[in-house]
MMTF fields as JSON, N, C-alpha, C and O atoms, coordinates in Angstrom:
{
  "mmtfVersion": "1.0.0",
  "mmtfProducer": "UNKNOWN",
  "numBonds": 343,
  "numAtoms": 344,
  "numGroups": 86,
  "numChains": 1,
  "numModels": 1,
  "chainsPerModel": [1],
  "groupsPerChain": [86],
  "chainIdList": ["A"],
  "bondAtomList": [4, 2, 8, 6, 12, 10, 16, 14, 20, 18, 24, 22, 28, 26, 32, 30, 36, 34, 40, 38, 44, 42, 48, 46, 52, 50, 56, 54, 60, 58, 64, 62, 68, 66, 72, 70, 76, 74, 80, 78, 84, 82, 88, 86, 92, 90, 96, 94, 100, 98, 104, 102, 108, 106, 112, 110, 116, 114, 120, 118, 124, 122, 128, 126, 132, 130, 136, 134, 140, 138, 144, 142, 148, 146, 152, 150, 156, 154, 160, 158, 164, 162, 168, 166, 172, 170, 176, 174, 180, 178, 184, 182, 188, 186, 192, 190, 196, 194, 200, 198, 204, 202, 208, 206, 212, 210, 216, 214, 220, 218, 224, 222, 228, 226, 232, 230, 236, 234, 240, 238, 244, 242, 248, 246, 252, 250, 256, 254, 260, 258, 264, 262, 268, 266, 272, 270, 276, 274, 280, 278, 284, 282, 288, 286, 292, 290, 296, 294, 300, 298, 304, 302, 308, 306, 312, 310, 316, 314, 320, 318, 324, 322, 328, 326, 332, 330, 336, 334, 340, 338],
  "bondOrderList": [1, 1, 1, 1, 1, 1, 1, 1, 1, 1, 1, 1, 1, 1, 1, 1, 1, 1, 1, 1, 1, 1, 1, 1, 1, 1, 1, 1, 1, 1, 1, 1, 1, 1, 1, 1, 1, 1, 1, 1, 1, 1, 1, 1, 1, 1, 1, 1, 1, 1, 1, 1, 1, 1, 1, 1, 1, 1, 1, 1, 1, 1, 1, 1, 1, 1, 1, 1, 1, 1, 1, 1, 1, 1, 1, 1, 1, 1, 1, 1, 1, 1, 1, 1, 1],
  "groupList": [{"groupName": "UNK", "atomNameList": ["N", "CA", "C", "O"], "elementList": ["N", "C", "C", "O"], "formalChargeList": [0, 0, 0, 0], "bondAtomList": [1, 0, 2, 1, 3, 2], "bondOrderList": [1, 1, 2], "singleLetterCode": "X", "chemCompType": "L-PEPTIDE LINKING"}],
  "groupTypeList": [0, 0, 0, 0, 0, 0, 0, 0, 0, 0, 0, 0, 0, 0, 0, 0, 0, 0, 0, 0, 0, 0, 0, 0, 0, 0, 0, 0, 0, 0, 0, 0, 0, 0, 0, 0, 0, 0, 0, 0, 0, 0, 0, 0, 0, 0, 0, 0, 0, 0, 0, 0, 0, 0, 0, 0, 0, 0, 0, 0, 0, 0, 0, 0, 0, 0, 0, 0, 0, 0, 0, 0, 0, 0, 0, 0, 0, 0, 0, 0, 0, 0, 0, 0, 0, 0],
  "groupIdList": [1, 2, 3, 4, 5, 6, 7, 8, 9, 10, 11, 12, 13, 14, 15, 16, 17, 18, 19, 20, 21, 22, 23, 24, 25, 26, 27, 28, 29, 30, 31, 32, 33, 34, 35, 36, 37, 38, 39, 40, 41, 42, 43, 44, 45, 46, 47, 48, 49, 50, 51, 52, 53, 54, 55, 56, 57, 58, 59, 60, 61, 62, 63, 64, 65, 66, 67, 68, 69, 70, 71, 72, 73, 74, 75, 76, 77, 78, 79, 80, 81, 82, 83, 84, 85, 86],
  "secStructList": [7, 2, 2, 2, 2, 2, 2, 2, 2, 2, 2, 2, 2, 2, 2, 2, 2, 2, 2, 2, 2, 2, 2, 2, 2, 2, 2, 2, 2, 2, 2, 2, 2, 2, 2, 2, 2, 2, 2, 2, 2, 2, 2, 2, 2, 2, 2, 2, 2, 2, 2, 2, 2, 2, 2, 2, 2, 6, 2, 2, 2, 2, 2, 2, 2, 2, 2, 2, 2, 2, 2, 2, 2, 2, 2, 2, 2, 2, 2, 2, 2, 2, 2, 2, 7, 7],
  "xCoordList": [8.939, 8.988, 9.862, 9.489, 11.489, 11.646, 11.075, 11.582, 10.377, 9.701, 8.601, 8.339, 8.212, 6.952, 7.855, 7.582, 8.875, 9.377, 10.113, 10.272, 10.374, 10.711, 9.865, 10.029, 8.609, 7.652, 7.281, 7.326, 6.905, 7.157, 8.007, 7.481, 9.162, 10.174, 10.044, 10.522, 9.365, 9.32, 7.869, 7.659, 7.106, 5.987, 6.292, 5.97, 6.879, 7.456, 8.406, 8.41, 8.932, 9.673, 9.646, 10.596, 7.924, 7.023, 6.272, 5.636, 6.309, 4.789, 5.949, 5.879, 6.577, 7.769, 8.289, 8.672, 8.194, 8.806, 7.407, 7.377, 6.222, 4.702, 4.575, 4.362, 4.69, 4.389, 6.005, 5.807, 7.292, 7.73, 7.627, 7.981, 7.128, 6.174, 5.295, 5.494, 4.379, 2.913, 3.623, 3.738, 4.259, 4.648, 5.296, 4.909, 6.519, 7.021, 5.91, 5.877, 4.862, 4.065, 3.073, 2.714, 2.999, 1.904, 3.038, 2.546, 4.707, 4.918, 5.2, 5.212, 5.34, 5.382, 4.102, 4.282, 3.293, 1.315, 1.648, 1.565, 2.089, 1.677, 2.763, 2.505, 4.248, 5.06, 4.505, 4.471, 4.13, 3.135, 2.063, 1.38, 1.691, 0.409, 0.795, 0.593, 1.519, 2.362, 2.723, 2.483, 3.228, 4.124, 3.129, 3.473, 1.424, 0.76, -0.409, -1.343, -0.361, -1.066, 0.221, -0.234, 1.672, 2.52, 1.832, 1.083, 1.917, 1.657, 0.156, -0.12, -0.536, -1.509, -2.018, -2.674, -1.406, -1.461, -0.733, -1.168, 0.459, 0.88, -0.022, -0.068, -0.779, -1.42, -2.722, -2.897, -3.598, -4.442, -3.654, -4.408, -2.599, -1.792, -1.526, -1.706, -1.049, -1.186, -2.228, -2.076, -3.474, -4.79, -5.169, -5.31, -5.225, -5.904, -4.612, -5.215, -3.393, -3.012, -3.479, -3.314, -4.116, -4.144, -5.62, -6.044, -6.171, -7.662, -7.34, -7.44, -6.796, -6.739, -5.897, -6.279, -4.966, -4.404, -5.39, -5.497, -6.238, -7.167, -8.41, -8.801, -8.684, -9.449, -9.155, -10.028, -8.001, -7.331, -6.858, -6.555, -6.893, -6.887, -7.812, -8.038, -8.879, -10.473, -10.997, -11.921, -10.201, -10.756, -10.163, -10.871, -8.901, -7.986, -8.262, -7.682, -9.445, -9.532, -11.177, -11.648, -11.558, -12.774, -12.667, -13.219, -11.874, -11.323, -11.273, -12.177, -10.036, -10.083, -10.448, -9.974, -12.024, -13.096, -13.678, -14.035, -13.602, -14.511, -13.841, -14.463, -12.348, -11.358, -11.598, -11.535, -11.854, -12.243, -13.269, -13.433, -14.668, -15.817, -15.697, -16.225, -15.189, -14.942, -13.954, -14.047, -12.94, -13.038, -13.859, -13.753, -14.213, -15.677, -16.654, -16.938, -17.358, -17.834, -17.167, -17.491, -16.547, -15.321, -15.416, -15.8, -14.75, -14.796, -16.193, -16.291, -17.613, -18.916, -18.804, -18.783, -18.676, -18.738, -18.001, -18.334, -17.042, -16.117, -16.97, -17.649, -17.15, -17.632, -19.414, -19.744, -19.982, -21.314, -21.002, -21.823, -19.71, -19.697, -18.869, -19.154, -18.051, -17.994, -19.167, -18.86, -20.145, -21.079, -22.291, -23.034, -22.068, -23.108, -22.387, -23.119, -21.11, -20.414, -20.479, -20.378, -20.727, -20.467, -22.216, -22.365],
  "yCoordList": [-50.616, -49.175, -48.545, -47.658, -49.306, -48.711, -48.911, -47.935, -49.473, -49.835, -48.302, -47.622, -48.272, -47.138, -45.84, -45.116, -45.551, -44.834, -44.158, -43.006, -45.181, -45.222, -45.043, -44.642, -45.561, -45.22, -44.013, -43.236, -43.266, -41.932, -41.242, -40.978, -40.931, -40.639, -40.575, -39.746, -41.544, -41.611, -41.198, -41.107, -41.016, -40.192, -38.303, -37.579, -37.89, -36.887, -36.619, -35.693, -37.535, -36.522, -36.86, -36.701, -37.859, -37.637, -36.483, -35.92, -36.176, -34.973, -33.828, -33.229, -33.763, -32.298, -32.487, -31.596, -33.568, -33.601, -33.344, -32.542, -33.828, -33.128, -31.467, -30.583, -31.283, -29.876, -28.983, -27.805, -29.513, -29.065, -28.675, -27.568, -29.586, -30.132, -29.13, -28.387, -29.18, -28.305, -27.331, -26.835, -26.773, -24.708, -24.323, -23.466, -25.473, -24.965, -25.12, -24.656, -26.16, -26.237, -24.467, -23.733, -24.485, -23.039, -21.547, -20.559, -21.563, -20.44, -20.815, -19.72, -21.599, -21.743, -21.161, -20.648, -21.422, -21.354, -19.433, -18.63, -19.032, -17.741, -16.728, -15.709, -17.842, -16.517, -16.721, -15.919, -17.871, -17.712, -17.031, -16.968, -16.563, -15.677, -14.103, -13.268, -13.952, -12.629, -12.575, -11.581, -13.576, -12.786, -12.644, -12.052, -13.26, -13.524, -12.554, -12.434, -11.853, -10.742, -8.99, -7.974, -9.26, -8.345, -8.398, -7.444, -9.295, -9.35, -9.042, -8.619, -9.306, -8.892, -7.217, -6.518, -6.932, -5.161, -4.519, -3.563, -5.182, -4.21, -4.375, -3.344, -5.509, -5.633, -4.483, -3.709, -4.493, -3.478, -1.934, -0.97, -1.684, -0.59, 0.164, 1.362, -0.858, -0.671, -0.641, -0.05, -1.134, -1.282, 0.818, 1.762, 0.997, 1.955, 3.047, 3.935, 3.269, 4.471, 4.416, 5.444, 3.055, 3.631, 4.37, 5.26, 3.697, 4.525, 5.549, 6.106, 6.417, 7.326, 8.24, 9.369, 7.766, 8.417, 8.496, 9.701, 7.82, 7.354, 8.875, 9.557, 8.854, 9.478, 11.158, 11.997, 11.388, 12.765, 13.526, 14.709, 12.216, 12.841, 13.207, 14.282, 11.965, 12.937, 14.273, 15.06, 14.222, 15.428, 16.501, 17.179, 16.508, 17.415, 17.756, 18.657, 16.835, 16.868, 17.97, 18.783, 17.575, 17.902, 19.647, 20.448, 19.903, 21.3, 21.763, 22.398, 21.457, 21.901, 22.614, 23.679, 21.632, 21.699, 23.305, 24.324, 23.063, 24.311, 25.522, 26.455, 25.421, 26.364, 27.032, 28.262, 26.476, 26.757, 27.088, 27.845, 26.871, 27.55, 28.592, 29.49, 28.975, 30.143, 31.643, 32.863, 30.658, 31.383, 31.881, 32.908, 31.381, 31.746, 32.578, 33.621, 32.244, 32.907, 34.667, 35.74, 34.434, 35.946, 36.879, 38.036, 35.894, 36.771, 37.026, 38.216, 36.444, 36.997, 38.109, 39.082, 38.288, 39.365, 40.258, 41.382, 39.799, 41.581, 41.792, 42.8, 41.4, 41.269, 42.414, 43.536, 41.602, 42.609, 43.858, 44.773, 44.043, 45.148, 46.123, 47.321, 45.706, 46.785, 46.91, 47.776, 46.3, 46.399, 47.636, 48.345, 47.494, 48.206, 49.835, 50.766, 50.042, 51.079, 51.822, 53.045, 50.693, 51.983, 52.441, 53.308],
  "zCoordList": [48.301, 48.428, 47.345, 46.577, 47.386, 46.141, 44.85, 44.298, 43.942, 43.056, 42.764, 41.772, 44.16, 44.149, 43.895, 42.937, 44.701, 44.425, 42.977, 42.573, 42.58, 40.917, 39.846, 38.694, 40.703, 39.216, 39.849, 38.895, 40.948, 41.452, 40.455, 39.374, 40.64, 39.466, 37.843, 37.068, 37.624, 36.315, 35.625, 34.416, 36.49, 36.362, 36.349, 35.407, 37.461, 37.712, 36.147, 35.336, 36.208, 34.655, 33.775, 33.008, 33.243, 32.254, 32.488, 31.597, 33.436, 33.591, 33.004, 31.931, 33.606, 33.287, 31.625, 30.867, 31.426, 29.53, 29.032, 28.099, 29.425, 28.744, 29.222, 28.392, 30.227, 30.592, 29.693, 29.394, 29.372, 28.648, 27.369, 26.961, 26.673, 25.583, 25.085, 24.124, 25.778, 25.867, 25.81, 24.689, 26.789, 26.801, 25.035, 24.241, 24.895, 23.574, 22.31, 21.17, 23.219, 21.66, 21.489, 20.568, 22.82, 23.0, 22.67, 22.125, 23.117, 22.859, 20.93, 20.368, 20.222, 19.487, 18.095, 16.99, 18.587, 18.117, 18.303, 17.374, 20.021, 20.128, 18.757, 18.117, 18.801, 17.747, 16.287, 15.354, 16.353, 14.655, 14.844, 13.822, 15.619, 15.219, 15.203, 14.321, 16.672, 16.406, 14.785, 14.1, 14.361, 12.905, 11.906, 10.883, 12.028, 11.082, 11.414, 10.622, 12.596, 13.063, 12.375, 11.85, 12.654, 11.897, 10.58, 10.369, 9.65, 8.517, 7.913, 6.79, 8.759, 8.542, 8.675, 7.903, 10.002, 9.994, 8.791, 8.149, 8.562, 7.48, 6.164, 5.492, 5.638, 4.903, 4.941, 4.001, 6.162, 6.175, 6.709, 6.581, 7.137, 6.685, 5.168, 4.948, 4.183, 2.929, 2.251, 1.182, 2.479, 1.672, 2.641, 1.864, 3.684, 4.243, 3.641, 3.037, 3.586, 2.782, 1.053, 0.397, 0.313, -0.855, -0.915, -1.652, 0.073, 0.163, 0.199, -0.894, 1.327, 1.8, 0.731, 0.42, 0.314, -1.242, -2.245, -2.476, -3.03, -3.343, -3.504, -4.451, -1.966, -1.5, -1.546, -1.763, -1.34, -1.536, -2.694, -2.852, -3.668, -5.218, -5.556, -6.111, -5.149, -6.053, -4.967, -5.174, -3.943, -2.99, -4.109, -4.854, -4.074, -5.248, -6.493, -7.101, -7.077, -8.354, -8.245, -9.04, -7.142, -6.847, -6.765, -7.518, -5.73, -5.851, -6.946, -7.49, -7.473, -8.872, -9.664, -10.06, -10.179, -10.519, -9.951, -10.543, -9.042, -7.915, -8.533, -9.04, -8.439, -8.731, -9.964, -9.941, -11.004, -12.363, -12.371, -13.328, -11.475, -11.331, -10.773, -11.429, -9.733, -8.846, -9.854, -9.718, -10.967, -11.436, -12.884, -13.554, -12.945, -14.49, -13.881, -14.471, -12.544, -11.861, -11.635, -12.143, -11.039, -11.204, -11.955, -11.785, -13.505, -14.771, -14.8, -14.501, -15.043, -15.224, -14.754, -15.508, -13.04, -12.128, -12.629, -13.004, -12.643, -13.46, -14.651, -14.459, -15.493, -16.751, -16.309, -16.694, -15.563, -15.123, -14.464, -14.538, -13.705, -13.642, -14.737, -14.753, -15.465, -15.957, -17.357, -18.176, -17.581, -17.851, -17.375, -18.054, -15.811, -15.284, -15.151, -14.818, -15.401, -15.416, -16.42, -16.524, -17.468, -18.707, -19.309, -20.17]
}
């Protein structure tokens, strides 16, 4: 009986040094991914503001453009009317 009992025991805290085992191997796996999921957001954080910078210059440049038409346009208009005045 004692014999059984002992390898009882020594089963019991093999199972608990594997089930110790296992958890640190799994919280271990989970903080490398946390930090490689961090790293990764900031990566597509930085790629999506240069777009978006990117994207707001040629919006700006685009204006611009418009701005300098809107005014040529203008001058014509003044230009036809005091045309049609005199």
């Amino acid at each position: 009986m004692e014999a059984e009992k002992s390898i009882w025991e020594e089963n019991i805290e093999l199972w608990e040094k594997w089930s110790n085992d296992c958890q640190g191997t799994m919280f271990k796996a989970m903080e490398t991914a946390l930090q490689q999921s961090s790293s990764f957001r900031a990566e597509i954080d930085k790629a999506t503001n240069a777009a978006i910078s990117t994207q707001v210059g040629v919006a700006l440049a685009a204006i611009k453009v418009l701005e300098c038409q809107i005014e040529g346009l203008t001058t014509q208009v003044e230009e036809l009317k005091a045309l049609q005045r005199n």
